[in-house]
C-alpha positions as CSV (number, residue, x, y, z in Angstrom):
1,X,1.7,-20.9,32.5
2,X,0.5,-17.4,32.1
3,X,0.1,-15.1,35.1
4,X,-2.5,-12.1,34.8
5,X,-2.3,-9.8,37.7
6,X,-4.8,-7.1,38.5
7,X,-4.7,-4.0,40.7
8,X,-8.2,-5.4,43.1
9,X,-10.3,-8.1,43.7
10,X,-13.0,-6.1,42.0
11,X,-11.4,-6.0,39.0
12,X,-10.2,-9.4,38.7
13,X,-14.0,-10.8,39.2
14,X,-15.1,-8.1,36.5
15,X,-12.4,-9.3,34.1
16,X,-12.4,-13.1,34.7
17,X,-16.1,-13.1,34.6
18,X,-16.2,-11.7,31.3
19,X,-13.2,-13.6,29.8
20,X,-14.7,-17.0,31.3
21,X,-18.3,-16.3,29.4
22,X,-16.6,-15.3,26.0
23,X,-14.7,-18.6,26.1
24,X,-17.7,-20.3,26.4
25,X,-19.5,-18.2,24.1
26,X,-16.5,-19.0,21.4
27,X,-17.0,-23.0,21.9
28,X,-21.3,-22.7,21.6
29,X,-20.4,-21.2,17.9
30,X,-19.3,-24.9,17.0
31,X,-20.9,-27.3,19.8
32,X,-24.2,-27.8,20.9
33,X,-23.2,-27.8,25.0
34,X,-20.2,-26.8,27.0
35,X,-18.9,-27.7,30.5
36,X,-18.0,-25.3,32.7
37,X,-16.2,-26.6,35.7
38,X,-16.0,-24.2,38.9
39,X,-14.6,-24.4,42.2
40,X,-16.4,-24.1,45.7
41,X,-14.9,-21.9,48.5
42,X,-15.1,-18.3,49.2
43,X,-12.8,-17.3,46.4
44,X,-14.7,-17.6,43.6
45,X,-18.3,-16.2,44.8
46,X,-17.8,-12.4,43.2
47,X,-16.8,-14.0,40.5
48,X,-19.7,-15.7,40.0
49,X,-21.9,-12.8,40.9
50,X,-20.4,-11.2,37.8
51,X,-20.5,-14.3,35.2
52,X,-24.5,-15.3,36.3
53,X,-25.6,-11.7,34.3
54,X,-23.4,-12.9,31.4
55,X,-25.7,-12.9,28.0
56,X,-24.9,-16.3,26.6
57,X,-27.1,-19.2,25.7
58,X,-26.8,-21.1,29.3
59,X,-29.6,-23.5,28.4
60,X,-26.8,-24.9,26.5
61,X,-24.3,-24.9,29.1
62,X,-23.4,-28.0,32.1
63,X,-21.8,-26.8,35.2
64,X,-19.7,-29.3,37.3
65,X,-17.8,-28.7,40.3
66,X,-13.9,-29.5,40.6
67,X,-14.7,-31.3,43.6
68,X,-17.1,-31.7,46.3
69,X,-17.1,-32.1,50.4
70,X,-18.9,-35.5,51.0
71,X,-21.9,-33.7,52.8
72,X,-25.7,-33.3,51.4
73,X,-26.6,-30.2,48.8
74,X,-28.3,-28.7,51.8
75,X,-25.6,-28.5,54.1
76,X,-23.9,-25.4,54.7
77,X,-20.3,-26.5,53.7
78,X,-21.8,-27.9,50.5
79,X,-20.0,-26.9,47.3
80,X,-23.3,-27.8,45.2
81,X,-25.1,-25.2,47.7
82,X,-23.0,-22.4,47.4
83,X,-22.8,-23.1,43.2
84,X,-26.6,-23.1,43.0
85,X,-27.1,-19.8,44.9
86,X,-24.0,-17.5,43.6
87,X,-23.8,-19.1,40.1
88,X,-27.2,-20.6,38.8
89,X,-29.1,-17.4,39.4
90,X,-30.0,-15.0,36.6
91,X,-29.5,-15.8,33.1
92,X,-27.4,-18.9,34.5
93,X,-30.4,-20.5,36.0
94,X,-31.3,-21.8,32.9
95,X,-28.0,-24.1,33.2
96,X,-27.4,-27.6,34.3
97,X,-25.9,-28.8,36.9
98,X,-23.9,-32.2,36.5
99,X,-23.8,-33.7,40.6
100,X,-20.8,-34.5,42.1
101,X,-22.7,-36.1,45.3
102,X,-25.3,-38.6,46.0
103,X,-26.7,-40.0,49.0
104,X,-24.4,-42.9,50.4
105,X,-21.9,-42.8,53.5
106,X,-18.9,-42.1,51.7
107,X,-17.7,-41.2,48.3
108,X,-16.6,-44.6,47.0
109,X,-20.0,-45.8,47.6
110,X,-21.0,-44.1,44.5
111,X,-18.0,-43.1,42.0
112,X,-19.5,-45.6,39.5
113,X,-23.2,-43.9,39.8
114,X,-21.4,-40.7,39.1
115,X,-18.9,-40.7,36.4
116,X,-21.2,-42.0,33.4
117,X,-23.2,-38.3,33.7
118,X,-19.7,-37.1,33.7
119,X,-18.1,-39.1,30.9
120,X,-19.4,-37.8,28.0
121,X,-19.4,-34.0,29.0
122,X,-15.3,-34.0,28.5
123,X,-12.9,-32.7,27.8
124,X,-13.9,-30.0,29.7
125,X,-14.9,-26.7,27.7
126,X,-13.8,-23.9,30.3
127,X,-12.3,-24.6,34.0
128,X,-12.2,-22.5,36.8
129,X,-10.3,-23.5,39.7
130,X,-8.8,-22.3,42.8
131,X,-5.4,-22.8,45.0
132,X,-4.6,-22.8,48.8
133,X,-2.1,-22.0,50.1
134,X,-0.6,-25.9,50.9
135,X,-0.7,-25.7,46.9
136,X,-3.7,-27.7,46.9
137,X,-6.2,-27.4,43.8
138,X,-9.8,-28.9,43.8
139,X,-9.6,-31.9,46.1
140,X,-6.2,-33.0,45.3
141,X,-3.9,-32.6,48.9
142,X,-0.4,-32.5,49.1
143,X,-1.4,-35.1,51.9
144,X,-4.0,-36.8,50.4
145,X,-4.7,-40.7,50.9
146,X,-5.5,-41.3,47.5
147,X,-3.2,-38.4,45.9
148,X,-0.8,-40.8,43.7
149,X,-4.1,-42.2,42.3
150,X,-5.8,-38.7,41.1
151,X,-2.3,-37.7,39.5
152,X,-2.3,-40.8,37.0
153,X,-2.4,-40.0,33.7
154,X,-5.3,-43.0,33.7
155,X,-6.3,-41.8,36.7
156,X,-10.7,-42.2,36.5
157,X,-12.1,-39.1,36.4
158,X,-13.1,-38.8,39.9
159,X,-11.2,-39.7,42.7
160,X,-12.4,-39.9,46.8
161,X,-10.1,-38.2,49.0
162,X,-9.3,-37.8,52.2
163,X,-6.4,-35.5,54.2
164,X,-5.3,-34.7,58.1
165,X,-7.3,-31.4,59.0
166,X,-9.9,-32.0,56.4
167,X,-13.6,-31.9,58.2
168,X,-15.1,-34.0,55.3
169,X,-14.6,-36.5,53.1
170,X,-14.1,-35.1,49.7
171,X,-14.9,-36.3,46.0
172,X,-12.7,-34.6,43.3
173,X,-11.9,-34.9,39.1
174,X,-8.7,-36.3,38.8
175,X,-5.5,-34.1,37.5
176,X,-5.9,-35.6,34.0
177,X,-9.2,-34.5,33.6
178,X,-8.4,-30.8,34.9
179,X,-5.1,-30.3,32.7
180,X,-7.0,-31.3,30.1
181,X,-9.6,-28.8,30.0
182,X,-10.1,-26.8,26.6
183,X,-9.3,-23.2,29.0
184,X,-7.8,-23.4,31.8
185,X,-8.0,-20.8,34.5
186,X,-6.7,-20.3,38.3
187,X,-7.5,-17.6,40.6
188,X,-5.6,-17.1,43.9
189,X,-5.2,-13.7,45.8
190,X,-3.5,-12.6,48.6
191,X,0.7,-12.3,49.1
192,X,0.4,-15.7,50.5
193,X,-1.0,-17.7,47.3
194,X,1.5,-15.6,44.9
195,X,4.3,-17.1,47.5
196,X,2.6,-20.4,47.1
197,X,2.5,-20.6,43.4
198,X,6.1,-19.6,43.0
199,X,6.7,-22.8,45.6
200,X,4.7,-24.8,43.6
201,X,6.5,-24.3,40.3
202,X,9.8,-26.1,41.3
203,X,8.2,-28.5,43.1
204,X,7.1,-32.7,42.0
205,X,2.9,-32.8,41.8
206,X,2.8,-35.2,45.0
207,X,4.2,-32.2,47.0
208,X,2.4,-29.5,45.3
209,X,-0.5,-31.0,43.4
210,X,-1.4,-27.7,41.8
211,X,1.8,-28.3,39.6
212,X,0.3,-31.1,37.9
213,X,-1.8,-28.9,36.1
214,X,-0.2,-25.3,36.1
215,X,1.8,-25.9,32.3
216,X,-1.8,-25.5,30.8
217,X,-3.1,-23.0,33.0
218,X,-3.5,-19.0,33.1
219,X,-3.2,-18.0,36.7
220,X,-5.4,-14.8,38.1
221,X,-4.2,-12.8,40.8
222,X,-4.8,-10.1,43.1
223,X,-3.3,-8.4,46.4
């Protein structure tokens, strides 16, 4: 694990932006499409206003999120929703989108509709993902009913999930499928995540999921 640290927020979306779109821009040399995998959240919106202007051939590019809250692309909690109008704007309109939700009561109901787009977009090309502070990443909770499952090496790629506190059901790619992403970035900020991600180091993956993937990862931080 690496750990960049920058002086402001500001900074950190300026300089992950353009370090996520030259990794991209390094793979489309030598393959015809990329993945980019994002998280949803607050966190990651500046960065996304930064990395939409980015001059690179996004026709070529397929955007997935890490996970997804079981609610329609409409709703105001949806992942897909904020994704579409921070990310896919600009020169990043001309991306795909790859859905991590479809219309059924719960997630299960349509794992095996959704992981044959999925399938043959891996490994994934760049990832982006984020923290909280319980040491969660994407969908994966320290508290999670199907947590042993999405930290199986042969885990399938996506894994329904649900946790105490959580308002929705969630839909998330299992750790396997994150760790092995081609780049592999984390942002956090705050005292708080830095604490977390310290904690999370000595700790086993069912406790502190984000550790299941943090060997391969360069973290991003700022106060």
């Amino acid at each position: 694990m690496n750990i960049v640290e920058y002086p402001d927020r500001d900074m950190l979306a300026i300089d992950l932006a353009n370090k996520l779109a030259g990794e991209l821009t390094s793979i489309l040399h030598h393959e015809d499409r990329v993945t980019l995998v994002v998280p949803g959240g607050t966190t990651p919106g500046p960065i996304f206003d930064d990395l939409c202007a980015a001059d690179l051939d996004w026709s070529r590019v397929d955007v997935m999120l890490s996970d997804e809250r079981w609610v329609p692309e409409d709703h105001p909690r949806s992942n897909t929703k904020l994704v579409r109008e921070r990310l896919l704007t600009d020169h990043a309109s001309a991306a795909s989108m790859v859905p991590l939700y479809a219309e059924a009561d719960a997630p299960e109901d349509m794992v095996a509709k959704l992981q044959p787009a999925i399938a043959p977009k891996l490994p994934v090309s760049v990832a982006l993902l984020g923290m909280g502070a319980d040491m969660h990443t994407a969908s994966l909770f320290p508290r999670g009913d199907n947590l042993r499952l999405a930290l199986d090496p042969h885990a399938p790629i996506l894994v329904p999930m649900r946790a105490e506190g959580l308002e929705e059901q969630r839909i998330s790619l299992s750790a396997h499928v994150l760790r092995d992403a081609i780049n592999l970035h984390i942002v956090i900020m705050g005292a708080d995540k830095k604490e977390a991600l310290e904690r999370a180091r000595h700790l086993p993956p069912e406790e502190a999921p984000v550790r299941a993937i943090l060997d391969n990862a360069t973290v991003h931080w700022a106060p």
